[in-house]
Structures are given as structure tokens and as C-alpha cells.
C-alpha positions as CSV (number, residue, x, y, z in Angstrom):
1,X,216.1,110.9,101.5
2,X,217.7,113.9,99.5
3,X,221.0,113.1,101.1
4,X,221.4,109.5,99.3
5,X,221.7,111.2,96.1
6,X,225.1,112.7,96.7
7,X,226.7,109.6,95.3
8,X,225.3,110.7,91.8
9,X,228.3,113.6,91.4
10,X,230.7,111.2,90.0
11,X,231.8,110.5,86.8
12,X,228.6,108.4,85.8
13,X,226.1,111.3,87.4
14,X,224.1,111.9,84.5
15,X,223.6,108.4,83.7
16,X,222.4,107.6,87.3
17,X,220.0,110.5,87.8
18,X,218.1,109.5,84.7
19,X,217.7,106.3,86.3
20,X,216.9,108.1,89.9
21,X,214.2,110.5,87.9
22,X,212.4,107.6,86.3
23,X,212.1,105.6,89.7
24,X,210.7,108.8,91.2
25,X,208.4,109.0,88.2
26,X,207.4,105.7,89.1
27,X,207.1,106.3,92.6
28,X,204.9,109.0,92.1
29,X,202.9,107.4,89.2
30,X,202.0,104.5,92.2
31,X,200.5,107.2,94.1
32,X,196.4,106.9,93.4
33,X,195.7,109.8,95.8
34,X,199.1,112.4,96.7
35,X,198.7,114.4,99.5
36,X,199.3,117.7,100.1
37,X,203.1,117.0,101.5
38,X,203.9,113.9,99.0
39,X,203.0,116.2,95.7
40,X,205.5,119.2,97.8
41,X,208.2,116.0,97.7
42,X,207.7,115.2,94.3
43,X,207.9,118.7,93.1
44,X,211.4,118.9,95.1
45,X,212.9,116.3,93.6
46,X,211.6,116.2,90.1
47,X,212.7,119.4,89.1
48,X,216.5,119.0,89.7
49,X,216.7,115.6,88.7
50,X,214.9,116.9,85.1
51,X,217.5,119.3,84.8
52,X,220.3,117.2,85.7
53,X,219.3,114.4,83.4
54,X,219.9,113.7,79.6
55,X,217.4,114.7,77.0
56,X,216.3,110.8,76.5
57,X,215.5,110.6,80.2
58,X,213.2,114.0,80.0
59,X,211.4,112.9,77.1
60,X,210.5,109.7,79.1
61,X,209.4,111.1,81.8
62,X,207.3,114.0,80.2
63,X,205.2,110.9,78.5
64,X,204.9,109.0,81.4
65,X,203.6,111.9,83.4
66,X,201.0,113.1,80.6
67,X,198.9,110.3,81.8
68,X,199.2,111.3,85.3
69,X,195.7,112.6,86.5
70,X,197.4,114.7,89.5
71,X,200.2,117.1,89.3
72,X,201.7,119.8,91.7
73,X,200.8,123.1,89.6
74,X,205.0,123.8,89.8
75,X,205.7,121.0,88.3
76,X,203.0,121.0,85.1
77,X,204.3,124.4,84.7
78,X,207.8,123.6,84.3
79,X,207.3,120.6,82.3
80,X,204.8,123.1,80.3
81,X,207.3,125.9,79.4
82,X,210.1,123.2,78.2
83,X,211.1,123.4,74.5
84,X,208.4,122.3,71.9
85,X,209.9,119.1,71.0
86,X,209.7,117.4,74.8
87,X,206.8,119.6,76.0
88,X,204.0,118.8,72.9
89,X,203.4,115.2,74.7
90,X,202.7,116.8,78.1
91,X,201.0,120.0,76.3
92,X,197.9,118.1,74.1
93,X,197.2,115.5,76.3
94,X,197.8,115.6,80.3
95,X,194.7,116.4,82.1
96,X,196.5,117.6,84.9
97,X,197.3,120.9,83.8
98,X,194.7,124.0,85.1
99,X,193.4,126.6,82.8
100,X,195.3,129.2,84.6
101,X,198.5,127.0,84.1
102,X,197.6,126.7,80.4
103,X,196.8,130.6,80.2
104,X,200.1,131.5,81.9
105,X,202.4,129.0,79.5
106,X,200.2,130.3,76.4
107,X,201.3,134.0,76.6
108,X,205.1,133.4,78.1
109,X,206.1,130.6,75.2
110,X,205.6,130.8,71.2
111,X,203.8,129.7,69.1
112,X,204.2,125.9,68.8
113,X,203.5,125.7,72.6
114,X,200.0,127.7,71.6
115,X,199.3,125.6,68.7
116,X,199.6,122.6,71.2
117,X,197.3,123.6,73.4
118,X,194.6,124.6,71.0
119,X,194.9,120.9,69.6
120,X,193.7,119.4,73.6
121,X,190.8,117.5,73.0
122,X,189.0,120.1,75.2
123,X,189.1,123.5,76.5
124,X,187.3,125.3,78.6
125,X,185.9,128.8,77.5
126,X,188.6,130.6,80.0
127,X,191.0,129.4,77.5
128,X,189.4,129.8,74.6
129,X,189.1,133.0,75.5
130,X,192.8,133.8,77.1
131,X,193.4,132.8,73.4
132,X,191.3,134.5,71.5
133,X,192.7,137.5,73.7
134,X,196.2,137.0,72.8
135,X,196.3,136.7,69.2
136,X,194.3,140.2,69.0
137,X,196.5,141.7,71.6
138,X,199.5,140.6,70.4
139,X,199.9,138.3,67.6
140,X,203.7,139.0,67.3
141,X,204.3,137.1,70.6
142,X,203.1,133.8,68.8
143,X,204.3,134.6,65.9
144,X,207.6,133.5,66.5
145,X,209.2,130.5,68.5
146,X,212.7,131.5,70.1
147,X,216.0,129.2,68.3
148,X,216.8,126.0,70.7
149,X,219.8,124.9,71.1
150,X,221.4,121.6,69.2
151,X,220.2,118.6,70.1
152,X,222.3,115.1,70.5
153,X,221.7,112.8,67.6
154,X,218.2,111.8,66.9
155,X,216.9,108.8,68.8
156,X,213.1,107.0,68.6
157,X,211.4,109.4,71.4
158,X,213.3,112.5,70.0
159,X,212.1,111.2,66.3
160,X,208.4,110.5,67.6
161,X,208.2,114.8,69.0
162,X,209.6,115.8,65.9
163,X,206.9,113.9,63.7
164,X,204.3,115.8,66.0
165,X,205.9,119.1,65.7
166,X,206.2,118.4,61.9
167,X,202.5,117.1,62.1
168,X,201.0,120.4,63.8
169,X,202.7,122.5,61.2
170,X,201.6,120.9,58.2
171,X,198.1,121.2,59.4
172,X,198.3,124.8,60.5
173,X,200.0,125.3,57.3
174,X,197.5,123.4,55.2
175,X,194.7,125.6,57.5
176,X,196.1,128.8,55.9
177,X,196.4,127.8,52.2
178,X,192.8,126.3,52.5
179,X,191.6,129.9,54.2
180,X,193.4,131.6,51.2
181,X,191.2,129.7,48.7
182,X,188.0,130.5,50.6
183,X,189.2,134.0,51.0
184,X,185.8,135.1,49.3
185,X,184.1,134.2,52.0
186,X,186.6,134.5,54.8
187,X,187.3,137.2,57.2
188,X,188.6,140.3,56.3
189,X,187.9,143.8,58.9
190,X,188.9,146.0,56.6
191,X,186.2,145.3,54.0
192,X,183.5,145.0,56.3
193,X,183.3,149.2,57.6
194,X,179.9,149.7,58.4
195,X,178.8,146.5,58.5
196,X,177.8,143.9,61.8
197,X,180.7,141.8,62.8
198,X,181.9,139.1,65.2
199,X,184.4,139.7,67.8
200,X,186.8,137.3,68.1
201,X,185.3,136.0,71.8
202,X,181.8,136.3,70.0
203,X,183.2,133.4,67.6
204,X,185.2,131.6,70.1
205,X,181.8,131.0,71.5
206,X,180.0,129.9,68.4
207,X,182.5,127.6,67.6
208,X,183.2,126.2,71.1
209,X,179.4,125.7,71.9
210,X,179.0,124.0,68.2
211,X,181.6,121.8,69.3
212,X,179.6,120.3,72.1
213,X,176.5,121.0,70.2
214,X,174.9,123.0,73.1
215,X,172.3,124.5,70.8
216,X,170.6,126.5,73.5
217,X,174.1,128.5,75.0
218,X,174.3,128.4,70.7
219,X,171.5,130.3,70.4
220,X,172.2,133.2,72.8
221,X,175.5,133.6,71.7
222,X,174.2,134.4,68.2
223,X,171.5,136.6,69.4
224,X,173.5,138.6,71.1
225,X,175.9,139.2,68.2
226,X,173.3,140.0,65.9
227,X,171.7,142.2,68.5
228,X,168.2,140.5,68.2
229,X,165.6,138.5,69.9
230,X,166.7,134.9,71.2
231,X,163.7,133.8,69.4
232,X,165.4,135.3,66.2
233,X,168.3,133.1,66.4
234,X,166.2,130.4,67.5
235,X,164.6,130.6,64.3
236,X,167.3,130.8,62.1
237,X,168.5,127.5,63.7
238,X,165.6,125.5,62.9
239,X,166.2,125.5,59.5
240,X,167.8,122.2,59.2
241,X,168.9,122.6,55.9
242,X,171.6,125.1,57.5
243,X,170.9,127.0,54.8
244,X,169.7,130.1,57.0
245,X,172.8,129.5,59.5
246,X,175.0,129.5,56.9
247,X,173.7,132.9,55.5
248,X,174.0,134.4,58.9
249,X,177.3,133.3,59.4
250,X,178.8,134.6,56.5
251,X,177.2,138.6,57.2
252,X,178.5,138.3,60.6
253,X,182.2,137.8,58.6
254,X,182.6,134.1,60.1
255,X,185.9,132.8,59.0
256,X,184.9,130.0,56.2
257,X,187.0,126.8,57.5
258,X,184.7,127.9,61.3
259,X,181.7,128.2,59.6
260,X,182.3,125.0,57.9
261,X,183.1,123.5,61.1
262,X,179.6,124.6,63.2
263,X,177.4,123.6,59.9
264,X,178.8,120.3,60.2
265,X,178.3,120.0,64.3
266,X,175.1,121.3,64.5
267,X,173.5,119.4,61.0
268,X,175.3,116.5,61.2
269,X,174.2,115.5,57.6
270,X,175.9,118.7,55.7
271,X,179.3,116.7,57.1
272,X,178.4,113.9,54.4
273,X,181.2,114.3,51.6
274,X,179.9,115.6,47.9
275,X,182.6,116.4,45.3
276,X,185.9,115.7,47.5
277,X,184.6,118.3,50.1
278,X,181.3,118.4,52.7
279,X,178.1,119.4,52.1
280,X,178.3,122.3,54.7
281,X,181.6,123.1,52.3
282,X,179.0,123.7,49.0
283,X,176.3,125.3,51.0
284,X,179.0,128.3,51.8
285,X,180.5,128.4,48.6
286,X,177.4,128.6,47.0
287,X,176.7,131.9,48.8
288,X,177.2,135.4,48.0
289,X,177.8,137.6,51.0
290,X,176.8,141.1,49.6
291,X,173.0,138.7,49.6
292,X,174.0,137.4,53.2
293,X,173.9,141.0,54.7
294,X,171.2,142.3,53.1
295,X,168.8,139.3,53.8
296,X,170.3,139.0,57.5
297,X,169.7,142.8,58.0
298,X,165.9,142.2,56.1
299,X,165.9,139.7,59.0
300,X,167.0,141.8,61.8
301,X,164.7,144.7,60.8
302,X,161.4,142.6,61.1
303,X,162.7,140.9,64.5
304,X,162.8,144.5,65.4
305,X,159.0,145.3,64.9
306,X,157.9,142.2,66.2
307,X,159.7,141.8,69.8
308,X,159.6,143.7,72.8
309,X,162.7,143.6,74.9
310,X,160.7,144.5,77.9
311,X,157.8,142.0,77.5
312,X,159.7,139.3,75.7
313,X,156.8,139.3,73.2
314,X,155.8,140.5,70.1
315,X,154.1,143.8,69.9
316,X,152.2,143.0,66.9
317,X,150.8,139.4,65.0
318,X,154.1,138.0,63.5
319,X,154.6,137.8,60.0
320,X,153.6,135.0,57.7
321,X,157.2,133.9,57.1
322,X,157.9,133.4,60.7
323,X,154.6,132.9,62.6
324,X,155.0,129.4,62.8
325,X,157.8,129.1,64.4
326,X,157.9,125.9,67.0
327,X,158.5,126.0,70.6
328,X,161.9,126.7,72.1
329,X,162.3,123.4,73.4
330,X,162.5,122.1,70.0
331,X,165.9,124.0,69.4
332,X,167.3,120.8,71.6
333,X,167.0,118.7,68.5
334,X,169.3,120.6,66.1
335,X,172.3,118.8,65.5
336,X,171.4,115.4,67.2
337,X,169.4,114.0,64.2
């Protein structure tokens, strides 16, 4: 089959391999179930035909295989690691791509390629994680995004991937400038010596269970960073007011836009707007976090002479401000009133 395409090294090559990559597209898009040997085919001819084809052709074909549901790993790779303006598409919405694909182009591409993937509609903890991992490790490698070469005149596609790219930035922009204003409540290590604080795979967790609203996987993760009782963090939960959330949040040194953002999934009702921002928004703002750690450690102390570790029960009657705390079933019910 390979050998018909020698005809395509005359004068009018180019042209005729865009047309030969988008009938192989469609070829492949016909396929409900590849096998092993037809996705080994595919992979053989897309790649040089991508390469040999004009920058409208590769544009195409990057959208049309987005919504492909199967993919050889090779191939979502390559298409992966191609300049931000034809690889966003393919980046933020094909479901064909594997964590460990998404992993490998996060930490060998910049930072517009990173910024893609976090804006998927899901990801899985391995991710969130491999992410997490890189900006600590080394945030200069995202930092930057390599110069690309000059591009033929603009056309609709190449228009469309430069609105997106445009898009992202403005929001990851905006992000920033909206973290600058809640900088009194955001995030800063080198204020917070001496004092009980998140790691950043500790609030990957809290924000990527809030997300699903998985209040029990919620729950542990937030005992375990405050180095209590689950029953603790259960409690501190089922103030639906989010009131007591919020406060431990904000010790733990939460960023304020992520804290906003789990106040709002698990107590749906602080998302209502009040005064051009959300209720969740005035419930942090309202708070001053010198308070926030002392009450959160007032909290902490008491869980501490009232729970055995061994036993999983208190060692003495609880006090009066916690002692009627409800089952831990009833911890399913925050966030899906």
C-alpha cells in the first residue's frame, strides 16, 4: 500500500499528501474497533504524511482525531508534543490520550502545553499529581514556552487555535491578578514558619475530590493534613454553613481562588452570587487567618484528648461542643443539598 504513494514526490506533493492524510484520517476514523496490526498501520502512515503536509492539513487532522476514542500511544504522543497552536485541540479534549502519555508531554513541552492539559474536563489523581510535582520541582521548565517558527498567513482553523491560546492566557492571567488581590488570604511559605501547612499533593487532593464532591476520600484527605481524627474532619464538614471549612482552610494556607473553589462544590449554596462575587467568596474574605490558626489548633488540641488512634474511640466523654456529632454516614450529604 505504501508503495502507491510514490507518485506524491512531484511538483504538487504537498498538496496531494494533505489529501492522502485526511483519507487515512478517515479511514481510520471508520474503524469502530482497530486491532492491534491496523492501529501499527495507522501509526506508520500518519506520521510521515503529518510531517510532509501543510499546516492547514495538520490542523484538520489534529481536530478530527480529538474525537477519536482509540489512538496508538505513538501517535497521541506526537500529535501531543506539536506546537501549542495545532496541539491545544488534541490536548483539552481527546480521550484517547493515557495518563502516562499526558505525564510524559507535561514535563518535555512548556507551559501552554501544561496549561492545556490542566483545562481537560477530567484528570485523574496520577496527573494531578505528576503536576503538582513538576511545578515544585521545577517551575522554570513551565515557565517558558520555546519561540516557533513563522507561520503562513492566518486562515479560519489557524485563527480558531489562536483564539484558544489567547483564551487560556487571559484566564491564567486574570487567575494571577485575582490571587494578587486575595493575597491576604492566599498562600505564602515564607510567612507561615512554624505553622501547619498543606503540601502541594495534600491540596491537589482537596481540590480534586471537591471537584467530584467525594466527601468521604474529602474527609481523610483533610484529616490527614491536619494530623487528627477522621472524625475531626468529619465534623468540621458538617457545618453546612462552610463556615468551619473555610476557617480550616485558610490555617492550613489554602490558596484563596482553591478554597473558593471547594466551598462552592461541597455547599453548593455559598456558589449563589452576593455583591458581584459568591457567597463562599465573602465567607473567606470575611476571615482573619491569625483567628483561623488559633481556633483550628484550639480544635486539634481537644481532638487530641478525646481520640485514641489505637481504639478509634474517645478516651474520655466528648466535650459539649462536639458531643453531638451525627453518624459518619451523614458526611454523604454535604455538598448534594
Amino acid at each position: 500500500m505504501r508503495d502507491r504513494f510514490r507518485d506524491l514526490e512531484g511538483p504538487l506533493a504537498i498538496r496531494k499528501k494533505d489529501v492522502v492524510l485526511m483519507a487515512t484520517i478517515s479511514s481510520f476514523e471508520g474503524l469502530a474497533h482497530p486491532t492491534r496490526s491496523e492501529l501499527r498501520q495507522f501509526a506508520e502512515l500518519f506520521m510521515p504524511l503529518f510531517q510532509a503536509s501543510s499546516d492547514e492539513a495538520r490542523r484538520q487532522a489534529v481536530a478530527a482525531l480529538s474525537q477519536c476514542e482509540n489512538m496508538p500511544p505513538a501517535v497521541a504522543l506526537f500529535i501531543g508534543s506539536q506546537p501549542i497552536a495545532i496541539a491545544a485541540p488534541f490536548l483539552t479534549a481527546s480521550q484517547a490520550i493515557d495518563d502516562d502519555t499526558l505525564i510524559i508531554i507535561a514535563r518535555s513541552q512548556g507551559a501552554a502545553h501544561a496549561r492545556a492539559i490542566v483545562s481537560r474536563d477530567s484528570l485523574s489523581p496520577k496527573v494531578i499529581d505528576a503536576l503538582v510535582a513538576l511545578r515544585q520541582s521545577a517551575p522554570a521548565a513551565i515557565s517558558e514556552e520555546p519561540a516557533e517558527p513563522l507561520t503562513p498567513p492566518p486562515t479560519a482553523a489557524s485563527m480558531e487555535a489562536a483564539e484558544f491560546a489567547e483564551r487560556i492566557a487571559s484566564e491564567e492571567a486574570m487567575r494571577e491578578r485575582i490571587k494578587g488581590l486575595a493575597g491576604h488570604l492566599g498562600r505564602n511559605d515564607g510567612d507561615r514558619l512554624g505553622l501547619r501547612t498543606l503540601s502541594g499533593i495534600q491540596e491537589a487532593l482537596l481540590v480534586r475530590f471537591a471537584r467530584a464532591r467525594e466527601a468521604g476520600p474529602f474527609a481523610t484527605a483533610l484529616a490527614d493534613a491536619l494530623s487528627t481524627s477522621r472524625w475531626l474532619a468529619e465534623r468540621i464538614m458538617l457545618d453546612i454553613s462552610g463556615q468551619q471549612l473555610a476557617t480550616t482552610l485558610t490555617s492550613l494556607g489554602m490558596g484563596f481562588l482553591d478554597t473558593v473553589f471547594v466551598l462552592e462544590k461541597l455547599y453548593p449554596h455559598l456558589a449563589e452570587p452576593q455583591h458581584n462575587v459568591t457567597r463562599a467568596w465573602m465567607v473567606l474574605d470575611a476571615l482573619d487567618p491569625e483567628e483561623c490558626h488559633q481556633r483550628v489548633e484550639a480544635w486539634r488540641r481537644a481532638d487530641s484528648y478525646t481520640y485514641k488512634p489505637q481504639d478509634q474511640a474517645p478516651a474520655e466523654q466528648p466535650a459539649a461542643s462536639v458531643r453531638q456529632m451525627p453518624p459518619a454516614r451523614d458526611i454523604r450529604m454535604v455538598g448534594r443539598r
